[in-house]
C-alpha positions in Angstrom: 89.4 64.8 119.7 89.1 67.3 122.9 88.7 70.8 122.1 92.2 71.4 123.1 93.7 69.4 120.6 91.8 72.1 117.7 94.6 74.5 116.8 96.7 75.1 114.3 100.8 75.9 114.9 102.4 78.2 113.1 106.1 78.9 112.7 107.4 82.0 111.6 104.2 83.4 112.4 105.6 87.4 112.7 107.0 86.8 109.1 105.5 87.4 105.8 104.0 83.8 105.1 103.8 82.9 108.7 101.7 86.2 109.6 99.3 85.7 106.1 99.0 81.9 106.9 97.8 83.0 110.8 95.5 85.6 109.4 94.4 83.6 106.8 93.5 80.6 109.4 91.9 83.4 112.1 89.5 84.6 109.4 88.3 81.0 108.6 87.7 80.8 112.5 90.5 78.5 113.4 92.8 78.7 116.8 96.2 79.8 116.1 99.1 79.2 118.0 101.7 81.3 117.0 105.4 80.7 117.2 107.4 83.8 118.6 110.8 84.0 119.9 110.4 86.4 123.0 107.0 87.5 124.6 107.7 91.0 123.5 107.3 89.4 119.5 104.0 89.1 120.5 103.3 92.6 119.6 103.6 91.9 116.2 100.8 89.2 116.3 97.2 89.4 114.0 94.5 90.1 116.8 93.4 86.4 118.1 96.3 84.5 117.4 97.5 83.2 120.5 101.5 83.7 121.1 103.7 80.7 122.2 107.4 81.4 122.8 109.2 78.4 120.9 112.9 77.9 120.1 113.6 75.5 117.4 117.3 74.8 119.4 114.6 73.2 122.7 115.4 69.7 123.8 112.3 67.5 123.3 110.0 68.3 126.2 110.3 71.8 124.6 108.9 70.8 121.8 106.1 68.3 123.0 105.1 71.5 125.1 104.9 73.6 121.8 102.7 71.8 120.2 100.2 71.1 123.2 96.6 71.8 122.2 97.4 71.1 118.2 96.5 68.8 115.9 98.3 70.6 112.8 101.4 72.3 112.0 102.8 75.1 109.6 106.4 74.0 109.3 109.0 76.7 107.7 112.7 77.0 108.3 114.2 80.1 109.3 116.6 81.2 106.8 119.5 81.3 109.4 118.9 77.7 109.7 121.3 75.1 107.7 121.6 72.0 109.6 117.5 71.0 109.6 118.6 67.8 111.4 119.7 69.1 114.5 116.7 72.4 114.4 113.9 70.9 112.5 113.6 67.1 112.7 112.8 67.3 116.2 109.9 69.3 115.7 108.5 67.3 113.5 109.7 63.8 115.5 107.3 65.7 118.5 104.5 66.5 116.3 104.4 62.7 114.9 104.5 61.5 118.4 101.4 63.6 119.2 99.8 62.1 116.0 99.7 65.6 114.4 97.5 64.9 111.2 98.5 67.6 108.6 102.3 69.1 108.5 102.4 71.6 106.1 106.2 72.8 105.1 107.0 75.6 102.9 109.4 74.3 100.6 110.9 75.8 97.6 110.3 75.8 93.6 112.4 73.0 92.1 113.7 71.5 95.4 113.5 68.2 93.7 115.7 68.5 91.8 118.1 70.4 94.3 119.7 68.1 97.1 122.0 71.5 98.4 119.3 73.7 99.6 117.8 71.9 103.6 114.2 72.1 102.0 115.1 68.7 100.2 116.6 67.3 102.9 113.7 68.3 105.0 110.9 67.0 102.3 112.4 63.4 101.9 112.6 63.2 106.2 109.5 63.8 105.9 108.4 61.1 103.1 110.6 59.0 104.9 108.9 58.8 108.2 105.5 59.0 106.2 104.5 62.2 107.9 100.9 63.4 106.9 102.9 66.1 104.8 101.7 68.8 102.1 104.5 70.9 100.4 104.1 74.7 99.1 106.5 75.0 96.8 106.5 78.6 96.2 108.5 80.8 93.6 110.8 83.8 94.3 108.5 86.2 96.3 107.7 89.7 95.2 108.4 90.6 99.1 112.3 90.0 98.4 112.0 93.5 96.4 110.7 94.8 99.3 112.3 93.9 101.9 115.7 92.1 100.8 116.5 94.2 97.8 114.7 97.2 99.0 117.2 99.8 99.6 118.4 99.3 96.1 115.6 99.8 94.9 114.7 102.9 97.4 118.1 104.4 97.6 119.6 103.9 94.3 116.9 103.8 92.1 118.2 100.3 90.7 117.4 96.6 90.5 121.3 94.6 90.8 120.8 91.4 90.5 122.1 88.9 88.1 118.8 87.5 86.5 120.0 88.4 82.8 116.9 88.5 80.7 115.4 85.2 82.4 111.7 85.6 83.1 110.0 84.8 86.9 106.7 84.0 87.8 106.7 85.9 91.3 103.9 85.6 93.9 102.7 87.4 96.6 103.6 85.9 99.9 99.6 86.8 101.1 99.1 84.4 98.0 101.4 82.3 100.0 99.8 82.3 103.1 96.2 82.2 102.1 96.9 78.3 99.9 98.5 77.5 103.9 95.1 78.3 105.0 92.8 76.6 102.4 95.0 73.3 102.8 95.4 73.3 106.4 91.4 73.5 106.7 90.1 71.5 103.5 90.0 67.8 102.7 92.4 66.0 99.9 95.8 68.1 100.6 97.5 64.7 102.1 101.2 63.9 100.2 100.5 66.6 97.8 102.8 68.7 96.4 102.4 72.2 94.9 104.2 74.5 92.8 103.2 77.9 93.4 103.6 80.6 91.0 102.2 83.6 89.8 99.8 84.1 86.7 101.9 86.3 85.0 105.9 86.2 84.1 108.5 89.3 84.2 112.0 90.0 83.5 113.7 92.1 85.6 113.6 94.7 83.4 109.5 94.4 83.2 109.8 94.8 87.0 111.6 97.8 87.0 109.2 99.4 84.3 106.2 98.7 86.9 108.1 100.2 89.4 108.6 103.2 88.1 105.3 104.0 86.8 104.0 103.3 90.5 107.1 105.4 92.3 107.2 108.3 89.5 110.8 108.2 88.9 113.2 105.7 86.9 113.9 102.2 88.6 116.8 100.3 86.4 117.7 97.2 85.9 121.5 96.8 86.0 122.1 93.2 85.1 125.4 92.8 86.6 127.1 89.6 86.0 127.5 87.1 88.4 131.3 87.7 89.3 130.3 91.4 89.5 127.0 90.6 92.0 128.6 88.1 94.1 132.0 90.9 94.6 129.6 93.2 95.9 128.1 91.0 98.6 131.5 90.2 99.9 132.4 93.7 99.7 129.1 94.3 102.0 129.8 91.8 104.3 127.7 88.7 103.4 128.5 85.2 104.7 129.8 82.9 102.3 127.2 80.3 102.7 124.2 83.5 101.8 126.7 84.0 99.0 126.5 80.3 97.8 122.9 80.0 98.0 122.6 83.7 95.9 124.8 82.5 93.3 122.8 79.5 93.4 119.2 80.9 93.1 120.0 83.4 90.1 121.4 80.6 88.2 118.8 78.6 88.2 116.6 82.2 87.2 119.2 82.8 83.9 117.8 78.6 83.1 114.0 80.4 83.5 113.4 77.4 85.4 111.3 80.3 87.6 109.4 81.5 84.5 106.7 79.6 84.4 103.1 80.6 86.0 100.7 78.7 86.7 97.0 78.9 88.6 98.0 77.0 91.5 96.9 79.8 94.1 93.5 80.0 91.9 92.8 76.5 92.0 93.6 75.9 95.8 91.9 79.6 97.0 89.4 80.8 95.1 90.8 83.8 93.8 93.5 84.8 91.4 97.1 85.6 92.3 98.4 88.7 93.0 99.7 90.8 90.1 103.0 92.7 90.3 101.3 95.8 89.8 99.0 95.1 92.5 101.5 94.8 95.2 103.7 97.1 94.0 100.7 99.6 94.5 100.2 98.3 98.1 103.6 97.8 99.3 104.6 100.9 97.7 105.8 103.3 100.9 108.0 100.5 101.3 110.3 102.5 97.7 109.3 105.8 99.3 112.4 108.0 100.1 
């Protein structure tokens, strides 16, 4: 294989996972190629990774092009993206014509047994074409607290969601990013697929205890219903399909089908998962008002 044919592509690479799994692949010495929309996303690049402006609506010279100089991809679907036929089956049509030997997609916990959400529909295309896949199943991420459900959290001192007293195993998304790197530059990750979790499981109401012992001032938990949680994203202004999928994802947390942990992120890097507490102690600025 020429040396041109030695990188790595990453999608979503200025996101959470995508920028941990480029940072994570840079430190092991690999080339990155880095999705981006615009040249000016570039900014937000780790040092070394090289920026490629991609557009998952390209026709399939577009894509061919993208993946020029790679011999493995990190495949995730923007969230703004439903119909993975038309956005992300082409990618991965190019990257099978180029003989791409690993595609790693970041799935979602329980997608097996969930043939609503695109990640299924996106895993069995895959096993249908017999892609040289590897799905990361990961659970909910500690980053939606910071990021999604933030300015509750900042603003109003409160955690509404409508979790009831289920439990979650939560990881890190760096957790996330750093398995991406171990199995896109180990042996043995070939039509595997991995659950990842945390090593510890929280209610809500844990969360919000850890929370306010690292902010100094009282986080709650509300646990609203589900009528009363999905009124108030109407009332906000949500689309109904981000509405569907919400209602979707806390039921399947009241089953704690979320609760379990496990040492997959141990087992595939090395080192232990990321506590709550530990991120919450990083990320905290993020609660700062």
């Amino acid at each position: 294989m020429s040396e041109l044919r030695a990188g790595v592509f990453v999608t979503g690479a200025t996101g959470s996972v995508g920028a941990a799994v480029a940072s994570g692949l840079l430190s092991k010495g690999e080339r990155v190629v880095a999705a981006v929309r615009s040249d000016s996303a570039a900014e937000q690049l780790p040092p070394r990774a090289e920026a490629r402006v991609f557009d998952f609506g390209g026709d399939a010279d577009a894509m061919r092009e993208a993946l020029e100089g790679c011999d493995r991809l990190f495949l995730m679907r923007p969230p703004p993206i439903e119909d993975v036929e038309r956005y992300l089956f082409p990618l991965i049509d190019a990257a099978m014509r180029l003989s791409i030997r690993q595609i790693v997609f970041l799935s979602l916990q329980g997608v097996e047994h969930n043939k609503g959400v695109p990640h299924y529909r996106v895993e069995k295309y895959l096993e249908r074409i017999r892609a040289p896949y590897t799905f990361l199943r990961p659970n909910f991420f500690m980053q939606n607290l910071s990021t999604t459900y933030r300015d509750d959290i900042r603003d109003r001192d409160q955690i509404f969601l409508p979790a009831g007293h289920a439990f979650t195993a939560f990881i890190d998304a760096h957790d996330i990013g750093a398995v991406a790197a171990a199995v896109l530059t180990s042996p043995g990750h070939d039509n595997k697929k991995y659950t990842l979790n945390g090593e510890q499981t929280l209610t809500y109401r844990n969360v919000a205890r850890i929370l306010s012992d690292v902010l100094g001032r009282r986080i709650r938990y509300l646990r609203p219903s589900e009528d009363e949680y999905l009124a108030r994203l109407a009332e906000e202004g949500y689309p109904q399909d981000y509405i569907d999928v919400q209602k979707m994802i806390y039921r399947v947390v009241r089953f704690n089908v979320s609760a379990f942990p496990n040492r997959s992120v141990r087992r595939l890097t090395g080192r232990p998962a990321t506590t709550f507490r530990q991120f919450a102690d990083r990320e905290r600025a993020a609660w700062v008002r």
